[in-house]
TORZAFI-307686 format. One record per residue: residue number from 1; x, y, z of N, C-alpha, C in turn; residue in one letter. Coordinates in steps of 0.02 Angstrom, whole numbers, m for minus. Each point is the difference from the previous one (the first is absolute). Layout:
{k NUM, n_c1 X, n_c2 Y, n_c3 Z, ca_c1 X, ca_c2 Y, ca_c3 Z, c_c1 X, c_c2 Y, c_c3 Z, r a}
...
***
This chain:
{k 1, n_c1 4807, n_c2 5045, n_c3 4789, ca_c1 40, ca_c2 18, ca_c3 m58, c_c1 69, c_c2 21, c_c3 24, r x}
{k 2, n_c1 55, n_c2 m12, n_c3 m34, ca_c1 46, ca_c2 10, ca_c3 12, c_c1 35, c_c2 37, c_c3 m56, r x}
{k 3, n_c1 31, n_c2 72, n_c3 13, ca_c1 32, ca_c2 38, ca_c3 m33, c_c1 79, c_c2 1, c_c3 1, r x}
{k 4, n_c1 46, n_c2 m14, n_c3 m51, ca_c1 56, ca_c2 4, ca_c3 m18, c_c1 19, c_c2 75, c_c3 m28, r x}
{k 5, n_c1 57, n_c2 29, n_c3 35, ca_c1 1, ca_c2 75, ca_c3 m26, c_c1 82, c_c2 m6, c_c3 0, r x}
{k 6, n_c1 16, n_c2 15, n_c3 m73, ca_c1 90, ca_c2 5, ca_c3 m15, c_c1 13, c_c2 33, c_c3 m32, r x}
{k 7, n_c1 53, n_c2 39, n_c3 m14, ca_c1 13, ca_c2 62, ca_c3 m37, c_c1 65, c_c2 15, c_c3 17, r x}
{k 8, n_c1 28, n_c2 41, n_c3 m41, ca_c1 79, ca_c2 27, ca_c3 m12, c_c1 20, c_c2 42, c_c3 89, r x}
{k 9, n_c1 m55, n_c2 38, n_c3 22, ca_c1 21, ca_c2 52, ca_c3 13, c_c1 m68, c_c2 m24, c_c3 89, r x}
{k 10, n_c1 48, n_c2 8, n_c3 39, ca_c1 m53, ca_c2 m8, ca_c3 60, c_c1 m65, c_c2 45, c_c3 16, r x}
{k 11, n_c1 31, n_c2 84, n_c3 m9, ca_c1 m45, ca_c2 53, ca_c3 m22, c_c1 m51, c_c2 m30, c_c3 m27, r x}
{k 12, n_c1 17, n_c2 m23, n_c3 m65, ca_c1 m73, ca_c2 m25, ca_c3 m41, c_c1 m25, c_c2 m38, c_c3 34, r x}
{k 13, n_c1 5, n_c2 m56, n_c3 32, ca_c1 m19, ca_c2 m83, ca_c3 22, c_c1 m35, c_c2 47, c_c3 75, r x}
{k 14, n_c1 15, n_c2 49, n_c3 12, ca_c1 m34, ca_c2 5, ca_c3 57, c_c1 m50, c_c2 39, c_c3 m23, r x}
{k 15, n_c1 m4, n_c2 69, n_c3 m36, ca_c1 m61, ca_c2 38, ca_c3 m12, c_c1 m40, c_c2 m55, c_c3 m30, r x}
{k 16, n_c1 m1, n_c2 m54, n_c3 m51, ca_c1 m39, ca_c2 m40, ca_c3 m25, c_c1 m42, c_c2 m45, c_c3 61, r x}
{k 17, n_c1 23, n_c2 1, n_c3 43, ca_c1 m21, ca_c2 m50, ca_c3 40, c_c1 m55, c_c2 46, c_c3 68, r x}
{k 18, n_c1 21, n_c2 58, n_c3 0, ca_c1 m41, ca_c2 46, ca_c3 27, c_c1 m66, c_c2 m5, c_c3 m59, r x}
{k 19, n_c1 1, n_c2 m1, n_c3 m31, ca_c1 m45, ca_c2 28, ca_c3 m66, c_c1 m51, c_c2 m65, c_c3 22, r x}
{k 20, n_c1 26, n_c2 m75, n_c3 m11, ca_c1 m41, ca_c2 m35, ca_c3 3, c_c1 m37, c_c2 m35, c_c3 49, r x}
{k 21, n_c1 20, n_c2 33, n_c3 51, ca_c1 m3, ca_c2 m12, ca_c3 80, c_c1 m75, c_c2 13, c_c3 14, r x}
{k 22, n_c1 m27, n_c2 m59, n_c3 57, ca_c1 m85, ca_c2 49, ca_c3 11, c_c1 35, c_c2 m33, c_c3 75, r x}
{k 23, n_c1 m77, n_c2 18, n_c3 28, ca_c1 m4, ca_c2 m10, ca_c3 91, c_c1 0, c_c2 m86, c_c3 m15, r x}
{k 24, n_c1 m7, n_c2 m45, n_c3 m13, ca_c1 25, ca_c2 m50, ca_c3 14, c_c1 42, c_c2 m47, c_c3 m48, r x}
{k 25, n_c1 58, n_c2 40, n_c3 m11, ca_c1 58, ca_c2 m42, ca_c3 m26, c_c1 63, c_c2 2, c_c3 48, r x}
{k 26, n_c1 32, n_c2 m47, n_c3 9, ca_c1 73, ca_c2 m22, ca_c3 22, c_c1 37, c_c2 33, c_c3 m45, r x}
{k 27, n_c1 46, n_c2 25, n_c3 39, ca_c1 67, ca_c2 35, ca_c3 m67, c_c1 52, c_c2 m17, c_c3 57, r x}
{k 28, n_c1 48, n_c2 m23, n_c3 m31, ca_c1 49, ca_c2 m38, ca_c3 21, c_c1 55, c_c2 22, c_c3 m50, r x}
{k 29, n_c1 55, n_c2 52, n_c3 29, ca_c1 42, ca_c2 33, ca_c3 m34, c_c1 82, c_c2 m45, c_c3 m12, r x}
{k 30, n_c1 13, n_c2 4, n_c3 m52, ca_c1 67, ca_c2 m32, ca_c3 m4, c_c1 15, c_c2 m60, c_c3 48, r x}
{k 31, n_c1 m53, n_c2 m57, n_c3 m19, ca_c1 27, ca_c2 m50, ca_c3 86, c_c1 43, c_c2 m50, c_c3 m9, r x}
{k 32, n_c1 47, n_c2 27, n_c3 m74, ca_c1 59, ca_c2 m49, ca_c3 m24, c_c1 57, c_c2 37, c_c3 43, r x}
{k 33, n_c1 m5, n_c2 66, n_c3 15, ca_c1 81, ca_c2 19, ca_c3 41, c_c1 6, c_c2 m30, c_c3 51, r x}
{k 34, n_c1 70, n_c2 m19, n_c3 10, ca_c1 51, ca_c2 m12, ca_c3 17, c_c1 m18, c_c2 m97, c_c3 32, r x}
{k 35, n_c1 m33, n_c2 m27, n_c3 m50, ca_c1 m38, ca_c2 m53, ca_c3 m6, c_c1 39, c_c2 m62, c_c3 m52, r x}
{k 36, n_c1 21, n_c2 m44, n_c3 6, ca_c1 50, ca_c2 m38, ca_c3 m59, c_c1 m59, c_c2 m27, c_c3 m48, r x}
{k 37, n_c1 9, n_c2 9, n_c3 m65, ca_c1 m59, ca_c2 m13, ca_c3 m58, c_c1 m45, c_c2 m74, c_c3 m1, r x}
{k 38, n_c1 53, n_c2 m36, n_c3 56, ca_c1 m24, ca_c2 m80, ca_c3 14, c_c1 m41, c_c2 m2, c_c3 51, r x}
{k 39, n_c1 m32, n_c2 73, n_c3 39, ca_c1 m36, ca_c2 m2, ca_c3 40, c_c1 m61, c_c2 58, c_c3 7, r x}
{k 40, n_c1 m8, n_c2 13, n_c3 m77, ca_c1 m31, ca_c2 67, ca_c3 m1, c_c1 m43, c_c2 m54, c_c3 m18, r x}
{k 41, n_c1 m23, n_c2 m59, n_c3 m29, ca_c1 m63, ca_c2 m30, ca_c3 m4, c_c1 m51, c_c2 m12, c_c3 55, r x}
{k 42, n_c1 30, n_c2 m10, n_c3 53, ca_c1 m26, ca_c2 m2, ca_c3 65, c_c1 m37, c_c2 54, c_c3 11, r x}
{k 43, n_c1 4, n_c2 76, n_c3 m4, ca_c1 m38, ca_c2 50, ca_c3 15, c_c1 m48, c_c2 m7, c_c3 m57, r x}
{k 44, n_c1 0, n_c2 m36, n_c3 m69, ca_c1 m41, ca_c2 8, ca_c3 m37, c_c1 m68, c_c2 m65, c_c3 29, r x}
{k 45, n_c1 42, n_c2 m40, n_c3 26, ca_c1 m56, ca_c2 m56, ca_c3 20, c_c1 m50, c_c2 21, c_c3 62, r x}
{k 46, n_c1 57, n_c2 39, n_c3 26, ca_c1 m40, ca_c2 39, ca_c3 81, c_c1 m71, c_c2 9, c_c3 m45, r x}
{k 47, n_c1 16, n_c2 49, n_c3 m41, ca_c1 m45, ca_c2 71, ca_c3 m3, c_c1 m53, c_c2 m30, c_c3 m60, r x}
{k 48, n_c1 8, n_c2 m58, n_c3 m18, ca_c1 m58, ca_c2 m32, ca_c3 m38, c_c1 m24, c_c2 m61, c_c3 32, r x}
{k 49, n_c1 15, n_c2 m27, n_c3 63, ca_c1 m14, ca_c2 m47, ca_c3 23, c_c1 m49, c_c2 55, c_c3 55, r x}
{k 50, n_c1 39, n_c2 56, n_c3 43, ca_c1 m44, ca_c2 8, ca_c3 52, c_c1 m37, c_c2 65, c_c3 m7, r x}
{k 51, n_c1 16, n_c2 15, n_c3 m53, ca_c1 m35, ca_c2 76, ca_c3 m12, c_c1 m47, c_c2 m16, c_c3 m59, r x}
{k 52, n_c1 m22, n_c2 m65, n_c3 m27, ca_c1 m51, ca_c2 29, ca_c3 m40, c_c1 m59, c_c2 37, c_c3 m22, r x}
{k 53, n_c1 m22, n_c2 31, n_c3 48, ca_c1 m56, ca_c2 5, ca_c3 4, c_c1 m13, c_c2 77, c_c3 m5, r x}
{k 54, n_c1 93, n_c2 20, n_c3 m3, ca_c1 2, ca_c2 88, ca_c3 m10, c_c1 25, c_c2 6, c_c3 m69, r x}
{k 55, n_c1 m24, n_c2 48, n_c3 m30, ca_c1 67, ca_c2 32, ca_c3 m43, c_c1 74, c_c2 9, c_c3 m1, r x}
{k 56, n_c1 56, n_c2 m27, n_c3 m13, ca_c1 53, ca_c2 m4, ca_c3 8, c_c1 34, c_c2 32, c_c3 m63, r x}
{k 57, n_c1 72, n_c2 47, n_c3 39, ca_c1 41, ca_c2 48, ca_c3 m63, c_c1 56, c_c2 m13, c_c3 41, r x}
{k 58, n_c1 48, n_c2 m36, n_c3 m65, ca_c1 72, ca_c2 5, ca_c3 42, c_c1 19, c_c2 34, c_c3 m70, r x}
{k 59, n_c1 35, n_c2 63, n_c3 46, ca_c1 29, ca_c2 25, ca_c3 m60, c_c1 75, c_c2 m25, c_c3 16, r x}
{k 60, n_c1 57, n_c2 m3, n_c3 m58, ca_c1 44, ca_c2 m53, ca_c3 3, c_c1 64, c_c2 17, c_c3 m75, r x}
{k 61, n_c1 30, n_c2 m20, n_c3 5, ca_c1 72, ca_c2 4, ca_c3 m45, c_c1 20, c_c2 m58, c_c3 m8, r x}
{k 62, n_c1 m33, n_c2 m49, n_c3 3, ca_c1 45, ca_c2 m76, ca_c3 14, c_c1 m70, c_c2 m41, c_c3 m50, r x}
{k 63, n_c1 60, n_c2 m33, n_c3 m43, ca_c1 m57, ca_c2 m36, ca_c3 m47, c_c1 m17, c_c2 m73, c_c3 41, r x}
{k 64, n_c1 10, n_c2 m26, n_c3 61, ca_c1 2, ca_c2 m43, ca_c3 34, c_c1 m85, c_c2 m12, c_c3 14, r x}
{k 65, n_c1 m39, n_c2 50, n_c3 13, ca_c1 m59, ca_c2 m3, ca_c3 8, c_c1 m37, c_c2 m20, c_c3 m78, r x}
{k 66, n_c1 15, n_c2 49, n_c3 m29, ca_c1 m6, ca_c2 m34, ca_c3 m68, c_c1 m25, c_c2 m72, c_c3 m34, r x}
{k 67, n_c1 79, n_c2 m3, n_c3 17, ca_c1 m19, ca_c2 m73, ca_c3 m52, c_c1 m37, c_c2 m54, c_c3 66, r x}
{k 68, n_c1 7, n_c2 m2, n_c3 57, ca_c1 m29, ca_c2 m41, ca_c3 35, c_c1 m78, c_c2 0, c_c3 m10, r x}
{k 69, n_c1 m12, n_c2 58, n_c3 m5, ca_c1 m66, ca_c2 8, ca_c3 m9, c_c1 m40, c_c2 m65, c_c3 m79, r x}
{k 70, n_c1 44, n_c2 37, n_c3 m42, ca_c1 m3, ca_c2 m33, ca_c3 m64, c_c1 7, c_c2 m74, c_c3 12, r x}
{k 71, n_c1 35, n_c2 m15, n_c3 33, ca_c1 12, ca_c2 m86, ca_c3 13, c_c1 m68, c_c2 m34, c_c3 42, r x}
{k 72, n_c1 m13, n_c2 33, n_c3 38, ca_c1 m71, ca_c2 m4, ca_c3 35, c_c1 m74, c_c2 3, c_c3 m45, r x}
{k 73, n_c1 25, n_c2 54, n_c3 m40, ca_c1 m72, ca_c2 m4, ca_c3 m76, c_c1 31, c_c2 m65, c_c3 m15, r x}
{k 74, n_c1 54, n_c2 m18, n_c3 m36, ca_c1 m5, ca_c2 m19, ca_c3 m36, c_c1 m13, c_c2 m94, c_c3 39, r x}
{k 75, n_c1 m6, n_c2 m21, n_c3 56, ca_c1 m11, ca_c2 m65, ca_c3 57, c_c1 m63, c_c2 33, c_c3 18, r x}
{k 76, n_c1 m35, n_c2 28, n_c3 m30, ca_c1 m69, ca_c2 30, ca_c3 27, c_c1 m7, c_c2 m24, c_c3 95, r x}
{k 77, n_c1 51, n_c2 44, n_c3 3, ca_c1 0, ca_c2 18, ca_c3 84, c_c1 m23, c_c2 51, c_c3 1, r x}
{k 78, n_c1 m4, n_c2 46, n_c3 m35, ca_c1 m64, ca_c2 85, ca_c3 m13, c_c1 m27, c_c2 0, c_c3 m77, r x}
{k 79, n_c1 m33, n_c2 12, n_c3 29, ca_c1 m35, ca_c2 26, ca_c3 m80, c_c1 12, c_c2 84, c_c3 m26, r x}
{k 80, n_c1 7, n_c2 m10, n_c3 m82, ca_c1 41, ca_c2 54, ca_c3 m19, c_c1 m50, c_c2 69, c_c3 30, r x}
{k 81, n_c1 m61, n_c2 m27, n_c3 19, ca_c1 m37, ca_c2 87, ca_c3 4, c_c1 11, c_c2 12, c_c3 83, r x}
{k 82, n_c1 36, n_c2 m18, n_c3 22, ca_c1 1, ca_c2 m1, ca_c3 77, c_c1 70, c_c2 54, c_c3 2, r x}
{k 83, n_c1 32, n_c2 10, n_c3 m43, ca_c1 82, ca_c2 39, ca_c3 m25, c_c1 1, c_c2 56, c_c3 m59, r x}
{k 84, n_c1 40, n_c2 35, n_c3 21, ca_c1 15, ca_c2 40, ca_c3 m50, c_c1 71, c_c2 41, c_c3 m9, r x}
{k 85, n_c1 28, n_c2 30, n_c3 m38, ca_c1 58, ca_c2 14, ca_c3 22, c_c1 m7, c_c2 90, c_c3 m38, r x}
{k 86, n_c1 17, n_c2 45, n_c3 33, ca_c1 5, ca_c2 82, ca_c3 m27, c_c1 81, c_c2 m16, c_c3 m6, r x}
{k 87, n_c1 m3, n_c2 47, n_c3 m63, ca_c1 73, ca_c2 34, ca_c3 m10, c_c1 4, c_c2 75, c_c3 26, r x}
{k 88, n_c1 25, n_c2 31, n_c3 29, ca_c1 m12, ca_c2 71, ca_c3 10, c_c1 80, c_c2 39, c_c3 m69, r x}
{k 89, n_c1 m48, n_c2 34, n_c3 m36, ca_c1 41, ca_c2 15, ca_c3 m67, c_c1 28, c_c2 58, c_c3 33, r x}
{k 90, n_c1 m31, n_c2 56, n_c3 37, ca_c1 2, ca_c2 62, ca_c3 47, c_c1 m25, c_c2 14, c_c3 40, r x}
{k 91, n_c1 6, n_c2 34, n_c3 47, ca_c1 m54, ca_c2 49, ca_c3 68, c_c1 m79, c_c2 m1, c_c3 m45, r x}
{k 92, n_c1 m9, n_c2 m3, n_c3 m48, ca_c1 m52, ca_c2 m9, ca_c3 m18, c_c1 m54, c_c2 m44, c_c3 m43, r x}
{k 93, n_c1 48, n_c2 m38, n_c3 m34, ca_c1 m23, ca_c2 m37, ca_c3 m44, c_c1 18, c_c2 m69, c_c3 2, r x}
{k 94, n_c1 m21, n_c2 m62, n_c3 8, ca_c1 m3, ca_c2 m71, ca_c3 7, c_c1 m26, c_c2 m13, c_c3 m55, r x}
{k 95, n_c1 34, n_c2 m76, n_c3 m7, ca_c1 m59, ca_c2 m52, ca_c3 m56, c_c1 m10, c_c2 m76, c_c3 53, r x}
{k 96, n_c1 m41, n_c2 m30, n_c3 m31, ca_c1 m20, ca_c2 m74, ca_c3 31, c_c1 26, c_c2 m52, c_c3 m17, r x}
{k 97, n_c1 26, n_c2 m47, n_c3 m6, ca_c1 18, ca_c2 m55, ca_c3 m21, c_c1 m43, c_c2 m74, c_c3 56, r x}
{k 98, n_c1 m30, n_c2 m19, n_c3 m37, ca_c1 m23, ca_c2 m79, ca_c3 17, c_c1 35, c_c2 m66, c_c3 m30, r x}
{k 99, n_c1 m3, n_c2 m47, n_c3 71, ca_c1 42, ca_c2 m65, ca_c3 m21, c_c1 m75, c_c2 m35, c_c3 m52, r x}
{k 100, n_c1 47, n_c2 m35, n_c3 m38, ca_c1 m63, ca_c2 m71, ca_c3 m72, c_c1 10, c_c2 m47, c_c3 61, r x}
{k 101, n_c1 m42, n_c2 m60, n_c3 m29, ca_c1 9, ca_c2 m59, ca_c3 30, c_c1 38, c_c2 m44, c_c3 11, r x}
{k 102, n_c1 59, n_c2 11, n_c3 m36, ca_c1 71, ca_c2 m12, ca_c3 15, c_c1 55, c_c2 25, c_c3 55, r x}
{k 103, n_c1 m55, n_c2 51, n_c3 29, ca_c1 40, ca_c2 49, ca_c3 55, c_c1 44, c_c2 45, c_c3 m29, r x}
{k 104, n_c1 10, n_c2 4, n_c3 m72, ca_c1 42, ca_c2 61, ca_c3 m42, c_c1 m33, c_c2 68, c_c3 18, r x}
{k 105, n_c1 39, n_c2 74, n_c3 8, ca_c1 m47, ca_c2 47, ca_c3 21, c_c1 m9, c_c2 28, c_c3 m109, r x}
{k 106, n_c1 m46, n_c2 14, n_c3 m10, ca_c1 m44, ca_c2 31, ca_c3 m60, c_c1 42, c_c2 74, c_c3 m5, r x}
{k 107, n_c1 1, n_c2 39, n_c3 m54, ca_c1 31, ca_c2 64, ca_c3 m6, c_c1 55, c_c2 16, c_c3 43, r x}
{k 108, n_c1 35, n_c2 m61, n_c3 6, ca_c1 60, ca_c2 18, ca_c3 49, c_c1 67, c_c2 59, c_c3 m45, r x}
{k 109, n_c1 21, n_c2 44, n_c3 61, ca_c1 48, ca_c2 35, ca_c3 m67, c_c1 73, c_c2 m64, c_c3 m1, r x}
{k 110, n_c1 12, n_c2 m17, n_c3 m55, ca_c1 62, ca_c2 m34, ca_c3 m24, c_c1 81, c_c2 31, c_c3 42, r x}
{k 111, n_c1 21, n_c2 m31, n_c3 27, ca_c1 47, ca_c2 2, ca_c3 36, c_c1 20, c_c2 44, c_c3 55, r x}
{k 112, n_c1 m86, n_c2 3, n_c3 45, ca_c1 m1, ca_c2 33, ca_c3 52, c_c1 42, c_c2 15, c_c3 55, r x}
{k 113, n_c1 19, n_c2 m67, n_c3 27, ca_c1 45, ca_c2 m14, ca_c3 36, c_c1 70, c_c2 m50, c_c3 m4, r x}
{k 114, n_c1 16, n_c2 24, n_c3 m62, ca_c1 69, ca_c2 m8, ca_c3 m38, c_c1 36, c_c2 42, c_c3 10, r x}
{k 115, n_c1 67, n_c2 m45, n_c3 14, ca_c1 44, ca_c2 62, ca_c3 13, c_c1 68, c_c2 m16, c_c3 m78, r x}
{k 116, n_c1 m37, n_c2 53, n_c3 m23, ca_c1 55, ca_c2 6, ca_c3 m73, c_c1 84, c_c2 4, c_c3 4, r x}
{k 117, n_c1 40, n_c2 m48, n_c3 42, ca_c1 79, ca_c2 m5, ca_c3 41, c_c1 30, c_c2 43, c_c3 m71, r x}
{k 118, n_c1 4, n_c2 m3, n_c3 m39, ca_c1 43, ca_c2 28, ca_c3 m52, c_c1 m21, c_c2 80, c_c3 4, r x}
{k 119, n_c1 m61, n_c2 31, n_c3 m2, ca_c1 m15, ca_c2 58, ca_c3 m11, c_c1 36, c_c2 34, c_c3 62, r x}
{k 120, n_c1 m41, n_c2 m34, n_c3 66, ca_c1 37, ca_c2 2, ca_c3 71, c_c1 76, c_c2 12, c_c3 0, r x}
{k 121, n_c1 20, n_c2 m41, n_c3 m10, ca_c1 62, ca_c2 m13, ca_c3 13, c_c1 56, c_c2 67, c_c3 m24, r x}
{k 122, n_c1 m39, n_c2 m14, n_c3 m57, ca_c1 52, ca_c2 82, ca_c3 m49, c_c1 m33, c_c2 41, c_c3 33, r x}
{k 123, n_c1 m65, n_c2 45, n_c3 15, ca_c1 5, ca_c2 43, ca_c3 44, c_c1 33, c_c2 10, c_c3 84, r x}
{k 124, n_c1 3, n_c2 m64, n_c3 7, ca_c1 41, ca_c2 7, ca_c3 71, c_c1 54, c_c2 3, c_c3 m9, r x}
{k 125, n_c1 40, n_c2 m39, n_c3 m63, ca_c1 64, ca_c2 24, ca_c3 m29, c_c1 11, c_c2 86, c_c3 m30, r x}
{k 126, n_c1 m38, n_c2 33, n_c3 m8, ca_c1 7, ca_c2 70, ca_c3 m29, c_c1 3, c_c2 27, c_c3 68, r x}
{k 127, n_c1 m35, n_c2 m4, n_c3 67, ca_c1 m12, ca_c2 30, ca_c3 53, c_c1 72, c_c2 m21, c_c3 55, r x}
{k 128, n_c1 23, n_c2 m43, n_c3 4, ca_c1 83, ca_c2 8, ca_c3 26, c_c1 34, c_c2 18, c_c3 m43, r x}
{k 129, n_c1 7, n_c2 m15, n_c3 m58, ca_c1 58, ca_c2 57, ca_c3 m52, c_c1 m2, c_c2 55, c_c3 8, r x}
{k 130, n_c1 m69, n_c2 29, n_c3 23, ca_c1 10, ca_c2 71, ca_c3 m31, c_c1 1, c_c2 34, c_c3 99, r x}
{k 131, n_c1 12, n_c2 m34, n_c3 57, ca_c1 m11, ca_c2 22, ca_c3 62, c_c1 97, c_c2 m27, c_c3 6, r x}
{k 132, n_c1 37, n_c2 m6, n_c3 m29, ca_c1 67, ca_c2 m22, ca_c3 10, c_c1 35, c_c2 53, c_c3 m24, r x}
***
């Protein structure tokens, strides 16, 4: 089984991943840093090609694992019960999300990893105006 763990706040993404941890799972922390996004698939193929046979947790900030995963449900190169993906909401509280057979993840939150440039933008515009 392979666990997906993403969340706002690393704090969270890490106590969650302690939480779900036993004596034989792989946890594999952030293995997108300092990694270009065109090559973070490669650690995902490592760790499902040669580690199957453990529990695997990458906890992670990069929707790159993500959707590859989903592309793989969805070319039934895995099957959806072999994946899962945690949101960590806080230090304490997660929800689950599972990919359909389309490789879409189920209860996904809506514009997770969107970056809203207008909302952005004016707050980064309020934050040099007001440091000048």
């Amino acid at each position: 089984m392979l666990t997906i763990i993403v969340g706002f706040e690393t704090e969270w993404i890490n106590a969650i991943g302690e939480k779900l941890r036993d004596k034989n799972t792989r946890m594999y922390d952030f293995p997108e840093t300092k990694l270009h996004p065109n090559k973070q698939p490669i650690i995902l193929y490592n760790i499902l090609g040669l580690e199957r046979q453990y529990n695997s947790i990458i906890k992670t900030h990069s929707n790159v694992y993500i959707s590859v995963c989903g592309h793989l449900v969805a070319e039934h190169a895995l099957q959806k019960n072999e994946l899962k993906v945690v949101i960590a909401n806080s230090v304490t509280d997660y929800s689950v999300s599972n990919y359909d057979d389309e490789g879409m993840l189920e209860n996904w939150p809506y514009g997770f990893f969107s970056w809203d440039s207008n909302t952005h933008l004016n707050e980064f515009i309020k934050i040099i105006r007001s440091t000048r």
